[in-house]
C-alpha positions as CSV (number, residue, x, y, z in Angstrom):
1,X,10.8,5.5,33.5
2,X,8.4,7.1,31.6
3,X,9.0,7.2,27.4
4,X,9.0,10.6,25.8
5,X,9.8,11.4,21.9
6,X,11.9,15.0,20.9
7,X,9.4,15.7,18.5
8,X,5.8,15.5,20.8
9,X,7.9,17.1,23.2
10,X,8.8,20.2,21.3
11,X,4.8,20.5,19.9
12,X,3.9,20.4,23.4
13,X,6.2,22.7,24.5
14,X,5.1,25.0,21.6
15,X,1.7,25.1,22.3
16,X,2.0,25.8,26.2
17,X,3.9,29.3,24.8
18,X,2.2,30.1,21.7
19,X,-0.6,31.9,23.3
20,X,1.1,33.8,25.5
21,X,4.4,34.2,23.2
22,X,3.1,34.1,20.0
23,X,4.1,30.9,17.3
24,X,7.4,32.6,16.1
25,X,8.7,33.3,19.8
26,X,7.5,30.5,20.9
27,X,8.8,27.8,18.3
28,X,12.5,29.6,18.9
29,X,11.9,28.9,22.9
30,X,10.9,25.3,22.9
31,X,13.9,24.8,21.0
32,X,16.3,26.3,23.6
33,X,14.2,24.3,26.7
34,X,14.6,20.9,24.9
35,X,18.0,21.9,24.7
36,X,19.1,23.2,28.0
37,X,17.0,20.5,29.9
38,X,17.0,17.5,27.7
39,X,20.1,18.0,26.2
40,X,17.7,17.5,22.8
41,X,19.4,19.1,20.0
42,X,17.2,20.3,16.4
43,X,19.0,16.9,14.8
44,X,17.3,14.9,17.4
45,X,14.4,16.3,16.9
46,X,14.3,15.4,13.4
47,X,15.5,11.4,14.2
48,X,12.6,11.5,17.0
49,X,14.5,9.1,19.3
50,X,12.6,8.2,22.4
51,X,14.4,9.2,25.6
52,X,13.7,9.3,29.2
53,X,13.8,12.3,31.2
54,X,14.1,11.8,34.9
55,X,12.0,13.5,37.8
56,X,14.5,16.8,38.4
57,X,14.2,17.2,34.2
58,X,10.7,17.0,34.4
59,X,10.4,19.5,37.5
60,X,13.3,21.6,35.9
61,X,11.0,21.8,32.5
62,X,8.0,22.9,34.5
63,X,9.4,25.5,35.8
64,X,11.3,26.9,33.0
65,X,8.1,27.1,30.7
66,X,6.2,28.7,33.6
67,X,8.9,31.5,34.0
68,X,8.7,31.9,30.4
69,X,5.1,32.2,30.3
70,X,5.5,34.8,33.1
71,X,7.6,36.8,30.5
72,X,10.6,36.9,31.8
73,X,13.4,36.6,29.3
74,X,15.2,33.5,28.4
75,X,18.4,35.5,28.6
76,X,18.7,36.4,32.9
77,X,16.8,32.8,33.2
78,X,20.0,31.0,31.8
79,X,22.2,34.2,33.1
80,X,23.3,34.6,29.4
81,X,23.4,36.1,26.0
82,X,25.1,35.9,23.3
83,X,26.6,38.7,21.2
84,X,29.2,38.8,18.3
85,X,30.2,35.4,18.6
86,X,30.8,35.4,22.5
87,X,28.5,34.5,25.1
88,X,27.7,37.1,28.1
89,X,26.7,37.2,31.5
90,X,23.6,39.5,32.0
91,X,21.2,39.7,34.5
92,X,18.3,42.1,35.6
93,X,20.6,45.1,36.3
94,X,21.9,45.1,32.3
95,X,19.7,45.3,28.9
96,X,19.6,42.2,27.3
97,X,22.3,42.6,24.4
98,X,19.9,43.3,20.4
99,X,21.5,41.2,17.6
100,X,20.7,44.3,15.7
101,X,23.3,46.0,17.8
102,X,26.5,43.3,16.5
103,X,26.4,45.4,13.1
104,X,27.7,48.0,14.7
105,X,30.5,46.5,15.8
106,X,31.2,45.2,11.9
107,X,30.6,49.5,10.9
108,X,33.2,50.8,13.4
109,X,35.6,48.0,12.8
110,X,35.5,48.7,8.8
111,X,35.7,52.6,9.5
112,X,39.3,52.8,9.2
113,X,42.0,51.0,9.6
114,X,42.4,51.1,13.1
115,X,46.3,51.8,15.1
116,X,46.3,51.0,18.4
117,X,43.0,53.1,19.1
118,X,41.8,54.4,22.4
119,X,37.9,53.9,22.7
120,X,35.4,54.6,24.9
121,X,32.2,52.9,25.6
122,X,29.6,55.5,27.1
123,X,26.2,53.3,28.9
124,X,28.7,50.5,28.5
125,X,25.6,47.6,30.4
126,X,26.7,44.5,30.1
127,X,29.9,45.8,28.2
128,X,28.9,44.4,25.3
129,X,29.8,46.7,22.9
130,X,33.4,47.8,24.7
131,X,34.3,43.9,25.2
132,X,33.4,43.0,21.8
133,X,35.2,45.5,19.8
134,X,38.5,45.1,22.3
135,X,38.5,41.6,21.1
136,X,37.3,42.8,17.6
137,X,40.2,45.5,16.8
138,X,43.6,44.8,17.7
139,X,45.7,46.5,19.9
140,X,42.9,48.5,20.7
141,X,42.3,49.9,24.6
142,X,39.0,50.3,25.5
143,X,37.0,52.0,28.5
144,X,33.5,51.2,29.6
145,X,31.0,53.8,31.4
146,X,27.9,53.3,33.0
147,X,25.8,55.5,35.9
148,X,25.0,51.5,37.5
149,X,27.7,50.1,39.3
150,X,25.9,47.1,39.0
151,X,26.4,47.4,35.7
152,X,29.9,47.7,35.9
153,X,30.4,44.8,37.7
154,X,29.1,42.4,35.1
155,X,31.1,44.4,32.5
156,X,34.3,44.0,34.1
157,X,33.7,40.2,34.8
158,X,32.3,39.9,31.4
159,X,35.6,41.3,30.0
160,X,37.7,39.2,32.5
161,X,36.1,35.9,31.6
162,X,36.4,36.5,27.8
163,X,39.8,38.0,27.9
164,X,38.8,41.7,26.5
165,X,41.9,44.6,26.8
166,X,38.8,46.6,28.4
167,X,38.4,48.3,32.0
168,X,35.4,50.0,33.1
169,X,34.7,52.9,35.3
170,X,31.8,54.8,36.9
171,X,30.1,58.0,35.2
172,X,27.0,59.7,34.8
173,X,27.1,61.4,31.9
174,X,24.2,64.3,32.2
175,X,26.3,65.5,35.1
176,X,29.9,64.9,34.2
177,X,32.6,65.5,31.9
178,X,34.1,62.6,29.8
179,X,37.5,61.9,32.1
180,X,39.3,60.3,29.2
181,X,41.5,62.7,26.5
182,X,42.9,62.0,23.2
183,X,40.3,59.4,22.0
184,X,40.3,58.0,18.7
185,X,36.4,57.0,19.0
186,X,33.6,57.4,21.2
187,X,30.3,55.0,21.0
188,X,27.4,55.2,22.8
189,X,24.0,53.4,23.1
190,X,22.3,55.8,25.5
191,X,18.7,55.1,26.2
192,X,16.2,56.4,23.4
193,X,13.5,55.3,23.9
194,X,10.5,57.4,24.5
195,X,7.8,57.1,27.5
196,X,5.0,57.4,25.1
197,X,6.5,54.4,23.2
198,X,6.6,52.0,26.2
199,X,2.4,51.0,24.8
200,X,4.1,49.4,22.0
201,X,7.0,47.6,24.1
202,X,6.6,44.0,25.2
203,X,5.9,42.7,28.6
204,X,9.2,40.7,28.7
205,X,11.2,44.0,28.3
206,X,9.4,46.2,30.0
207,X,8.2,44.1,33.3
208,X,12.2,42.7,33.5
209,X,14.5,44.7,31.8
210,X,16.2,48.2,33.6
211,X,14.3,51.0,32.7
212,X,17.3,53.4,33.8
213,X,18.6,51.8,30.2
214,X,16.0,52.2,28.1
215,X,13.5,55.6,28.6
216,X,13.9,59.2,27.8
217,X,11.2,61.9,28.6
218,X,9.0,62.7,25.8
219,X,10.2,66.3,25.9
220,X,13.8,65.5,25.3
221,X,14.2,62.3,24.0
222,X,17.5,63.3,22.5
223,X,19.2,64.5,26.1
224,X,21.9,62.2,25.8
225,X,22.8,62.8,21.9
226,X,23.1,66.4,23.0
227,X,25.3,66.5,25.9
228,X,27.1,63.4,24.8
229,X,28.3,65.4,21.1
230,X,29.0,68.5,23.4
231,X,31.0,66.5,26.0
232,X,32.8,64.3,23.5
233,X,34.3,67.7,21.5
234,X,36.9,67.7,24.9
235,X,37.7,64.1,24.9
236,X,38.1,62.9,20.8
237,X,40.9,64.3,19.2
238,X,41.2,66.0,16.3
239,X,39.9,63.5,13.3
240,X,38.3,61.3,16.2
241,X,34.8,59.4,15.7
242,X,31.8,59.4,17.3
243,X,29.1,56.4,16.9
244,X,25.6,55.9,18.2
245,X,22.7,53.7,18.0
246,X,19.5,55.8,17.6
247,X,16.2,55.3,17.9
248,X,15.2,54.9,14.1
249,X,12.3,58.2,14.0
250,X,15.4,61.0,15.1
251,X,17.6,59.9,12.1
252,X,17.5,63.1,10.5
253,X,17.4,65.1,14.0
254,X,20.7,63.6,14.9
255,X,22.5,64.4,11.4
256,X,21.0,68.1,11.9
257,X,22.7,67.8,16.0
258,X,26.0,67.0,14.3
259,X,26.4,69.8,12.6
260,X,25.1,71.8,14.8
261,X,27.9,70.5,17.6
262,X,30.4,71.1,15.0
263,X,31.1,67.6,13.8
264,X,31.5,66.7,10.3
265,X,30.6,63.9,7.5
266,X,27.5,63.0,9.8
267,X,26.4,59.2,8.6
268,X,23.1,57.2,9.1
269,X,23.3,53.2,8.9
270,X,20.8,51.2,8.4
271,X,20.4,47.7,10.4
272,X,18.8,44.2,8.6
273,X,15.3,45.3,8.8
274,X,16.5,48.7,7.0
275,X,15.6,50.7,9.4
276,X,17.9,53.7,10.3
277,X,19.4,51.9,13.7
278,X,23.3,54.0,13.6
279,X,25.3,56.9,13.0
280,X,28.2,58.5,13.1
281,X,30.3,61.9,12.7
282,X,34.2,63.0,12.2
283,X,35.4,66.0,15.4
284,X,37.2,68.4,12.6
């Protein structure tokens, strides 16, 4: 068999994605291949012990760095991402969970103390964000809603395989009411990001990843803010809490929308890059 050392192996695999990729991307791929097909951990990178991959390693590698270099995303290659600490099923019919998105989990958990709260989970995807805080808060009950009943699936089995108090149910909410009462908080992260923005968007998101999920029109890119804070003011209860993720230029739009819906102590969050990413207001 043919001799092979971790450390040509991941330059080699490194410079087959660079150009397409980029270094940074690419270094943080070759990593995961060596990984997932060599079983070639960082460590044994480092110690550079020869090993000898067989044929189906070899044809497996091949492929994987070609479907890479095609820009499809690591994440529905392997059928998973991970998020908060647990690991997720996803595939083309959910957005890839953003790390940036696991602070919010840490902001709504160290809002208040928490007492057997009812949530809800509005463009739940992959369920995420509704497994992660059932599993998060205690004694909490959580539903998850989503227009794609694809999308529901995934949550639901997502929640069954990691053990999350969560259930999910159908809803499109630009044409319904919320069907849930008496909720302590609802969270959303709609889709907000604008047509005229899809220029700046890489090929790996936009080629791949559900556009259902991700794109407002240009002329209301704040549709689902809106009727979400008008529809939630039926379903919070009094003292209830509404969270978002926004899309970081309509920080100050959405602060103004709170008050304008009638909601109080409107909040923005910044993530890790400091970019205004969350935000949140109190139903008086």
């Amino acid at each position: 068999m043919e001799e092979y050392f971790p450390r040509n192996t991941f330059q080699d695999t490194v410079a087959l994605l660079n150009p397409e990729l980029g270094l940074q991307e690419g270094q943080a791929l070759s990593y995961i291949v060596l990984d997932k097909i060599f079983r070639i951990s960082k460590t044994d990178i480092i110690v550079n012990r020869q090993f000898f991959p067989d044929s189906l390693q070899k044809k497996k590698y091949n492929l994987l760095v070609k479907r890479l270099l095609d820009n499809e995303p690591i994440q529905y290659i392997f059928k998973e991402a991970e998020f908060y600490g647990y690991r997720f099923y996803v595939d083309k019919n959910v957005l890839i969970p953003r790390q940036e998105t696991e602070l919010l989990i840490q902001i709504i958990s160290n809002f208040r103390k928490w007492e057997k709260p009812k949530m809800a989970d509005i463009g739940t995807g992959s369920g995420c964000i509704a497994c992660s805080l059932a599993l998060t808060i205690n004694d909490s009950q959580l539903v998850g809603y989503d227009v794609s009943h694809e999308a529901l699936k995934i949550a639901q089995y997502n929640a069954a395989r990691l053990g999350a108090n969560a259930v999910f149910s159908p809803l499109d909410i630009l044409k319904h009411e919320i069907p849930h009462k008496e909720l302590d908080l609802i969270v959303s992260n709609p889709p907000y990001v604008m047509d005229q923005e899809k220029q700046l968007m890489k090929k790996n998101v936009l080629e791949f990843e559900p556009s259902l999920a991700l794109f407002v029109p240009d002329n209301d890119p704040l549709i689902f803010y809106k009727t979400i804070m008008q529809k939630a003011k039926d379903a919070l209860k009094k003292g209830g809490v509404l969270f978002f993720e926004i899309n970081e230029q309509f920080g100050k739009q959405t602060l103004l929308l709170f008050q304008h819906y009638g909601y109080s102590e409107p909040k923005i969050y910044k993530d890790l890059n400091d970019k205004q990413r969350f935000a949140s207001a109190i139903l008086e």
